[in-house]
N, C-alpha and C positions, 0 to 999 in steps of 0.2 A: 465718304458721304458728306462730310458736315466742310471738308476742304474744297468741295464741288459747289456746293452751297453757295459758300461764302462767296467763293468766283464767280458763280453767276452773278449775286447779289452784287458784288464790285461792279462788275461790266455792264450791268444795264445802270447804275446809277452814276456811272461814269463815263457812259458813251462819249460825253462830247470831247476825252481825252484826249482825244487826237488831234482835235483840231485846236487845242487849248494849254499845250502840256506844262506851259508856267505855271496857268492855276493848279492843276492836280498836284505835280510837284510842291506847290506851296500849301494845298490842301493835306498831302503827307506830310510835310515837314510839322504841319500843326498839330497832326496826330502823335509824332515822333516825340513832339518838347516835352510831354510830362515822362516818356520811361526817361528820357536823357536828362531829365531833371532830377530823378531818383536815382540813376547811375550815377550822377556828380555826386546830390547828397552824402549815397551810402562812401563812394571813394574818400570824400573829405574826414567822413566819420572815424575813418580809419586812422587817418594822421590830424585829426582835431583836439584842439590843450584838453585833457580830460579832466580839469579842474576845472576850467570854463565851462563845459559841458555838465561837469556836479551841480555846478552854482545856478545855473538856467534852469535846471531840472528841479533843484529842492525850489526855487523861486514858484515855479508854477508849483508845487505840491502843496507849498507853503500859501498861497493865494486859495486852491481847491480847499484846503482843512479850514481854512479862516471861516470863509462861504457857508462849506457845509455847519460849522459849529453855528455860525450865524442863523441859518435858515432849520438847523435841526434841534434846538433846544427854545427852552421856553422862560422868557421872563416875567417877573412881574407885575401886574398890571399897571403899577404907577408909571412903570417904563414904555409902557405900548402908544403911546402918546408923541408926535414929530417923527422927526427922521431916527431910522436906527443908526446907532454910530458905531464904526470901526477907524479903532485908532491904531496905528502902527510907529511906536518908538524909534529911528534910528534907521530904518532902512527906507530910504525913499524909492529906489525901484520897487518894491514890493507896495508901495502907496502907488504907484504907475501902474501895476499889474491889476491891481484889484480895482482901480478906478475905473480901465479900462475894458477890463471885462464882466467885470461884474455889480458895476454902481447903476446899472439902468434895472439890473432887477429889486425888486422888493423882500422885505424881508416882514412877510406877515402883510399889512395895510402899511406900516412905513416905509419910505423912501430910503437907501441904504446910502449913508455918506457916509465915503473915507476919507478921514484926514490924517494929516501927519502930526507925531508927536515930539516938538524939539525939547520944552521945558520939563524935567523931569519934575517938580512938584505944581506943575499946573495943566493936568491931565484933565480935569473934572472930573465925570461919571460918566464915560463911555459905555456903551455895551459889548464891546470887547476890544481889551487890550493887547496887542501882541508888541512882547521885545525881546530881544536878545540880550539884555544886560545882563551882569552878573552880580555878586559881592555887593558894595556900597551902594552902586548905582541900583540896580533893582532892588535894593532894600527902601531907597528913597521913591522909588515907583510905585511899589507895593503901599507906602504910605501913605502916598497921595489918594489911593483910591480907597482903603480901609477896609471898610465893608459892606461897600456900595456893591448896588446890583451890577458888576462887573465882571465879565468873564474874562478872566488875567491868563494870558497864554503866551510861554516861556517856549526858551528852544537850547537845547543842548545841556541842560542841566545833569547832573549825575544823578541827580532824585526830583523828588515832586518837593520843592520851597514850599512853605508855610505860608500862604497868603496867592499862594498861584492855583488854578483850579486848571489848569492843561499844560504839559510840558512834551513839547513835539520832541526825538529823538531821531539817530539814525541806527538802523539797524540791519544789518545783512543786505545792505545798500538799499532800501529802502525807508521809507520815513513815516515814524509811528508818533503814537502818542498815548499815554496813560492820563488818567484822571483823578484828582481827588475831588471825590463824590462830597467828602464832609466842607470843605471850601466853598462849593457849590449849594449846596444848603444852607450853609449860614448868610451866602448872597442871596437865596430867594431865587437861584436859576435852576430850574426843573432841566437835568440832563433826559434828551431823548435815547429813546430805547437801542434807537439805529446808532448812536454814537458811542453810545455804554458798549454795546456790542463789539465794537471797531477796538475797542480800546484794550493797551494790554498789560500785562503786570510786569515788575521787575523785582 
């Protein structure tokens, strides 16, 4: 029935095939490029560096948790004033990713601008921090911001640092994040309920 169907349907919308058979032909072939576009994909994925592949994937994850921290918590109101700022330490693709996708949206009534962070003790008061540093170097980051309404968000640490209030990890090939709630409090940033939730212990 429904293969009946379809062939009627083809043949009266294709009548002039015959007289035309370039364009039809060129009319399947436009139909054809997106499965053959998903054939190649998936074949590539097969034989693709799987570390390039990690690093693409935590990149977009790592831009979504920024986003959402951004858009799901609440700052202070001295802060709700200009643009909101997201600052990113050391990785400038992940400054590419979030510009690109996500700096036209708002966060609250502010305007969301991401910049890059080169100078480690001249960060200012962002409203949120992310770096990958470690040891000295994020002991000097952490300084810089003290105990400013900053939301300081770390990646790959073995625990939650003293002065970091998010520390993204990987876990069972996915990428989580725990929180310290009392960090968060002492800056004056009200953790929403949907991010509390997300978030998990170690």
């Amino acid at each position: 029935m429904t293969s009946t169907g379809t062939y009627l349907t083809t043949k009266r919308r294709f009548a002039f095939a015959p007289t035309r058979p370039f364009a039809a032909r060129r009319w399947g072939l436009w139909l054809a490029l997106p499965v053959l576009a998903t054939l190649v994909w998936a074949v590539q994925g097969g034989v693709q560096d799987p570390k390039l592949d990690t690093t693409d994937t935590q990149l977009l994850l790592k831009g979504q948790y920024l986003f959402q921290f951004a858009k799901g918590n609440d700052w202070p109101e001295t802060s709700k004033s200009g643009p909101f700022v997201l600052a990113v330490h050391g990785k400038p693709e992940l400054v590419e990713e979030l510009a690109a996708k996500y700096a036209s949206h708002p966060i609250g009534s502010q305007p969301l601008r991401v910049v890059a962070v080169e100078d480690l003790s001249a960060v200012g008061e962002p409203h949120v921090l992310y770096s990958e540093a470690s040891g000295s170097d994020l002991a000097v980051l952490l300084g810089a911001v003290k105990d400013a309404p900053t939301l300081v968000v770390t990646f790959g640490q073995e625990a939650l640092v003293a002065g970091a209030t998010v520390n993204l990890f990987g876990s069972d090939r996915q990428l989580r994040y725990e929180i310290n709630a009392r960090d968060a409090e002492k800056r004056g940033i009200l953790i929403g309920n949907r991010i509390a939730s997300w978030a998990v212990q170690r």
